[in-house]
C-alpha positions as CSV (number, residue, x, y, z in Angstrom):
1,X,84.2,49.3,116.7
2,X,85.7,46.9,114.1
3,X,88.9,48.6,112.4
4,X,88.7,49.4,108.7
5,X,90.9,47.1,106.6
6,X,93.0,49.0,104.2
7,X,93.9,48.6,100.3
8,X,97.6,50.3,100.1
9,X,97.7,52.2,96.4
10,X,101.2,52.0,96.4
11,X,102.0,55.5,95.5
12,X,104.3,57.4,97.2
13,X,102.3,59.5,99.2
14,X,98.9,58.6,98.4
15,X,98.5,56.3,101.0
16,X,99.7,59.1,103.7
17,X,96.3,61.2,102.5
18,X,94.1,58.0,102.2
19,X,95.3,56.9,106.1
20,X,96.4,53.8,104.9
21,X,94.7,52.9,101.7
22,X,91.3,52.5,100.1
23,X,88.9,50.7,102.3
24,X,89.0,47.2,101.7
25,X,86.1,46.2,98.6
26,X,85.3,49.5,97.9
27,X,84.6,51.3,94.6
28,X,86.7,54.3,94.1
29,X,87.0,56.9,91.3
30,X,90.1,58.7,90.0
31,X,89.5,61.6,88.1
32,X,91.4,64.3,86.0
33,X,92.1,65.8,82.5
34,X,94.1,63.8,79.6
35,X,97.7,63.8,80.8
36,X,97.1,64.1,84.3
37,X,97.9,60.7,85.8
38,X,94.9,58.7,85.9
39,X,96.5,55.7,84.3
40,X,99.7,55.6,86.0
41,X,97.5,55.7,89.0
42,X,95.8,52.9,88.1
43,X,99.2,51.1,87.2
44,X,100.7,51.6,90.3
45,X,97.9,50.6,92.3
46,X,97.3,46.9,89.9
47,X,100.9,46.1,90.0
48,X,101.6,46.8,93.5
49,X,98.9,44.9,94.6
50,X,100.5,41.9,92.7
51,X,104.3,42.8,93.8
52,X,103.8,43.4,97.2
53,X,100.6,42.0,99.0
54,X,99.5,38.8,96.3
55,X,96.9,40.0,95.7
56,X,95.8,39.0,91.7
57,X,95.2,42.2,89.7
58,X,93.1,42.8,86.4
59,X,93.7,45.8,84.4
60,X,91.2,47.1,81.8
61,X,91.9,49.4,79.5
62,X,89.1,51.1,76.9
63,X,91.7,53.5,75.2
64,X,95.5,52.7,75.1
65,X,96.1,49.6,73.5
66,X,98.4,46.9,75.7
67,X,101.3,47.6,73.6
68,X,101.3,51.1,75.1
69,X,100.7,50.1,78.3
70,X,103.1,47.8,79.0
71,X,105.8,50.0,77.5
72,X,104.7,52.7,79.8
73,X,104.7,49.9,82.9
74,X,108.2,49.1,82.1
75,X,109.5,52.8,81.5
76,X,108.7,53.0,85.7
77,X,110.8,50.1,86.8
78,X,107.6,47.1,86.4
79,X,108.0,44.1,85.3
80,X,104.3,43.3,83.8
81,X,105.4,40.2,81.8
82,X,106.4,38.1,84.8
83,X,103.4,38.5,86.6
84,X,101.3,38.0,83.5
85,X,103.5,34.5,83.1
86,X,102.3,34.1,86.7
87,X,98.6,34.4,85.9
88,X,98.6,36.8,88.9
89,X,98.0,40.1,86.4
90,X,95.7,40.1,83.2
91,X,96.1,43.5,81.2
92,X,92.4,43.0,78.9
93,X,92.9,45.5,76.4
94,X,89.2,46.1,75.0
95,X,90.7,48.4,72.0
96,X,90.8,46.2,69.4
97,X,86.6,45.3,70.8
98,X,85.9,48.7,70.4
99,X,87.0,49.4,67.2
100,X,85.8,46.1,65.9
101,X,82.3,46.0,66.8
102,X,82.0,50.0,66.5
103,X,80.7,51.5,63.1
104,X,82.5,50.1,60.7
105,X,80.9,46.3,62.6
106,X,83.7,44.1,60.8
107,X,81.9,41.0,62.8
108,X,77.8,40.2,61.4
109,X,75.0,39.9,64.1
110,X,74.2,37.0,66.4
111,X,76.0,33.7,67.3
112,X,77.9,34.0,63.9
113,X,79.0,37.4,64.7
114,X,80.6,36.3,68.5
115,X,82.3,33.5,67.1
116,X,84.4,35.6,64.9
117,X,84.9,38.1,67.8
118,X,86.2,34.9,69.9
119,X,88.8,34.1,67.1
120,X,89.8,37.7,66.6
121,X,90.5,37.8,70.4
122,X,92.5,34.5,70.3
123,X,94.4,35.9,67.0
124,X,96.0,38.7,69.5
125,X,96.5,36.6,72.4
126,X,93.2,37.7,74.7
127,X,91.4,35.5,76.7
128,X,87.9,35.5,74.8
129,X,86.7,32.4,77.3
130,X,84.2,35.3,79.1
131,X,82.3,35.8,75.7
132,X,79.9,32.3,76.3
133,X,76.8,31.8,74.6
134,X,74.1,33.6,77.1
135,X,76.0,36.2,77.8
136,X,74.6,39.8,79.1
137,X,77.7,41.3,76.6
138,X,76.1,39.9,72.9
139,X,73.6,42.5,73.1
140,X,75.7,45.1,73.5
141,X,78.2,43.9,71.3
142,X,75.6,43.3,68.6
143,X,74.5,46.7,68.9
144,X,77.7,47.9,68.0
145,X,79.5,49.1,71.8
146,X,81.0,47.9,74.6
147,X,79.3,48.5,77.8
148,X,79.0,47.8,81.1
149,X,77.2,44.4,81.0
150,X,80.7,43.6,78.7
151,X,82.6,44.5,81.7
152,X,80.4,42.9,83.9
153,X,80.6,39.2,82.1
154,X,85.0,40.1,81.8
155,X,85.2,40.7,85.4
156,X,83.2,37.9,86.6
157,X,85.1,35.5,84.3
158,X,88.7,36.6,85.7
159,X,87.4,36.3,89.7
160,X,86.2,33.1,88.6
161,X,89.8,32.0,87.0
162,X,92.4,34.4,88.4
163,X,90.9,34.8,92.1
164,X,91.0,38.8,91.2
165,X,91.2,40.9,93.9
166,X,92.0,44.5,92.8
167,X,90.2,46.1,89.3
168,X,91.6,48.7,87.3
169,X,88.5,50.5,84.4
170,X,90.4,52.5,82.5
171,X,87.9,54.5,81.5
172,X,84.4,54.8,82.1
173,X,84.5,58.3,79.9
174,X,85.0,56.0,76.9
175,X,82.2,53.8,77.9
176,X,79.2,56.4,78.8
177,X,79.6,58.2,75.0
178,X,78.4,55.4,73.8
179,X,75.3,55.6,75.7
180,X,72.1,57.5,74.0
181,X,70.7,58.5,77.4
182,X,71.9,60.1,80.7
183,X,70.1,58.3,82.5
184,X,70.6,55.0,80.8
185,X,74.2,55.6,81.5
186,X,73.7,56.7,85.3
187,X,71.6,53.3,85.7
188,X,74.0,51.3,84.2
189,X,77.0,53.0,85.7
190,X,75.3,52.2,89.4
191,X,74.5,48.5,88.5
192,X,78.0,48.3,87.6
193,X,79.4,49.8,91.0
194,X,76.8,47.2,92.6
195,X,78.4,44.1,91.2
196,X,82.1,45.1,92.2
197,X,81.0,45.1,95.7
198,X,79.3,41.9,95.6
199,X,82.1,40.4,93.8
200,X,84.4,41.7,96.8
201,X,86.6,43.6,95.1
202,X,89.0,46.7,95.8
203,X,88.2,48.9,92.4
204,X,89.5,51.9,91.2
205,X,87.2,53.6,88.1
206,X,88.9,56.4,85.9
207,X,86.5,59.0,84.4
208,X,87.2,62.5,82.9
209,X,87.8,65.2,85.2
210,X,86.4,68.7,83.8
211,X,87.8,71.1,86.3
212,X,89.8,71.8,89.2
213,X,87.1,71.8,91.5
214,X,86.7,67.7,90.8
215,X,83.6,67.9,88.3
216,X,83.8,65.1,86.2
217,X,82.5,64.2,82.8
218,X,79.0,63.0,82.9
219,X,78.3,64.7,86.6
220,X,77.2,61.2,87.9
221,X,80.4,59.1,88.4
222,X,81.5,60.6,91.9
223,X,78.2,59.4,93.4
224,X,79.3,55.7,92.3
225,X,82.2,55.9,94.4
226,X,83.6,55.0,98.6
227,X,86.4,57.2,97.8
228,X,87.2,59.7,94.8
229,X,90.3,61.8,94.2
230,X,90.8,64.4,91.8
231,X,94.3,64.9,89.7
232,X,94.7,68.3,88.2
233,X,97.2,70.3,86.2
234,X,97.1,73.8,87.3
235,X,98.3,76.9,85.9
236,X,100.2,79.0,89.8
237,X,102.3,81.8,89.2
238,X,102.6,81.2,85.4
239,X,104.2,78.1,85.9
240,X,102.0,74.3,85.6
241,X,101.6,72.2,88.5
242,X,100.4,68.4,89.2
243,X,98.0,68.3,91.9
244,X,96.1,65.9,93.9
245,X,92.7,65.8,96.7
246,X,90.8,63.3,98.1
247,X,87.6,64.7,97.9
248,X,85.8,62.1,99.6
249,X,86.2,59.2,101.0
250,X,83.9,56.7,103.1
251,X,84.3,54.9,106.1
252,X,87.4,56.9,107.3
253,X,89.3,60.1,107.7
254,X,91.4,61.4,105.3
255,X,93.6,64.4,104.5
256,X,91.3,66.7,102.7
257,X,94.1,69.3,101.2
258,X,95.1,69.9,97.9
259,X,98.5,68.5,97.5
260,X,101.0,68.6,94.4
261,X,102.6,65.7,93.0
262,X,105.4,64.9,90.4
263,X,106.0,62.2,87.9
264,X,109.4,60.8,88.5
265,X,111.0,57.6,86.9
266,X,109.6,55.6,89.9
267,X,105.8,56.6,89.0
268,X,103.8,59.3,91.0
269,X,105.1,61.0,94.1
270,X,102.7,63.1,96.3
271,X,104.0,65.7,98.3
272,X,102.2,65.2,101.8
273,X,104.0,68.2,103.4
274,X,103.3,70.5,101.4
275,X,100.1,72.5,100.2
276,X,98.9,74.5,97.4
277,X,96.8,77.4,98.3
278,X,93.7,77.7,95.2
């Protein structure tokens, strides 16, 4: 039986409960409440890829803009700006899209309207290259959103010029409000997972988490995913507590117990030896 190849997250810990690592080109979700993680998560497991096994890494973020992000890379010992000299990490920051092609559309409709999207990009230093004429993103961005056939056309672009090999969606949450219908989002959502795995890619997907029993935001996300874990902040013994669980994963074991976890100056630590009894 061929051996699974396996994605180290670089977190302290983490890689104990996941035997190793995410399976190799997988599609795996990391979910929890505002504050619990879910983008330091993501950092570690971009960056590390890029320090420590070359392996190119593109980081998307919906909600905090790059400025943020960085800062907060730095404040745990990265160094984000040599690798991004490198051209082995890209940090897209799709904020400024967002905002610019939300209600308040500061861009018209059309060919017209992407060209002034390109320059805006190119004003703040983004690669805009992945906005072509044909794209599957101009209708969403015409409409007024950016969706998953936007991410679709950014990802493809950066495997195409960076060799990409480990995604970072920071977050889908941001992305399925935007969608009228459940089931819309759902089919979008899976279309989405579809194309990571054909682009051969190691992915991790942040959503929403609602509750400590690893229900997420639009009840949907978790059955995109090879491998999800939950972070949670819980109330024991009136004090708060960071904890973590796999709560699945494909095409392996892994430890299945509910673990805590502390932020430190070095990023996320998990506690492998001990337990918290819920």
């Amino acid at each position: 039986m061929k051996e699974t190849v396996r994605v180290p997250t670089g977190i302290e810990g983490m890689d104990t409960l996941l035997n190793g690592g995410f399976p190799k080109e997988t599609v795996n979700l990391v979910s929890g409440p505002p504050g619990s993680g879910r983008s330091l998560f993501c950092m570690h497991f971009i960056y590390s890829g890029v320090e420590n096994y070359d392996e190119p890494g593109l980081y998307i973020t919906l909600e905090e803009d790059r400025d943020s992000l960085v800062k907060a890379m730095k404040s745990f010992g990265q160094r984000p700006e040599i690798y991004e000299e490198e051209g082995d990490l890209v940090l897209a920051d799709l904020g400024w899209l967002t905002k610019t092609v939300g209600p308040a559309l500061e861009a018209p409709a059309g060919l017209a309207g992407m060209d002034i999207l390109r320059e805006k990009g190119r004003a703040s230093g983004v690669d805009m290259d992945w906005l072509r004429n044909g794209s599957d993103a101009h209708g969403e961005l015409e409409k007024g959103f950016v969706g998953f056939r936007t991410l679709r056309d950014i990802v493809d672009h950066m495997v195409e010029k960076k060799c990409i090999k480990r995604l970072a969606v920071d977050s889908v949450a941001a992305i399925g409000l935007m969608y009228g219908s459940a089931e819309v989002f759902r089919k979008e959502l899976f279309t989405f997972g579809r194309f990571l795995r054909e682009k051969k890619l190691t992915s991790v997907v942040v959503t929403e988490g609602t509750g400590a029993t690893g229900a997420v935001r639009f009840g949907v996300e978790q059955f995109l995913c090879d491998t999800h874990i939950s972070l949670n902040l819980r109330i024991l013994k009136g004090e708060a507590m960071r904890t973590v669980t796999v709560q699945k994963m494909r095409f392996g074991n892994h430890d299945s117990g509910v673990h805590p976890f502390a932020i430190t100056s070095r990023g996320l630590e998990v506690s492998t030896r001990e337990f918290v009894r819920v």
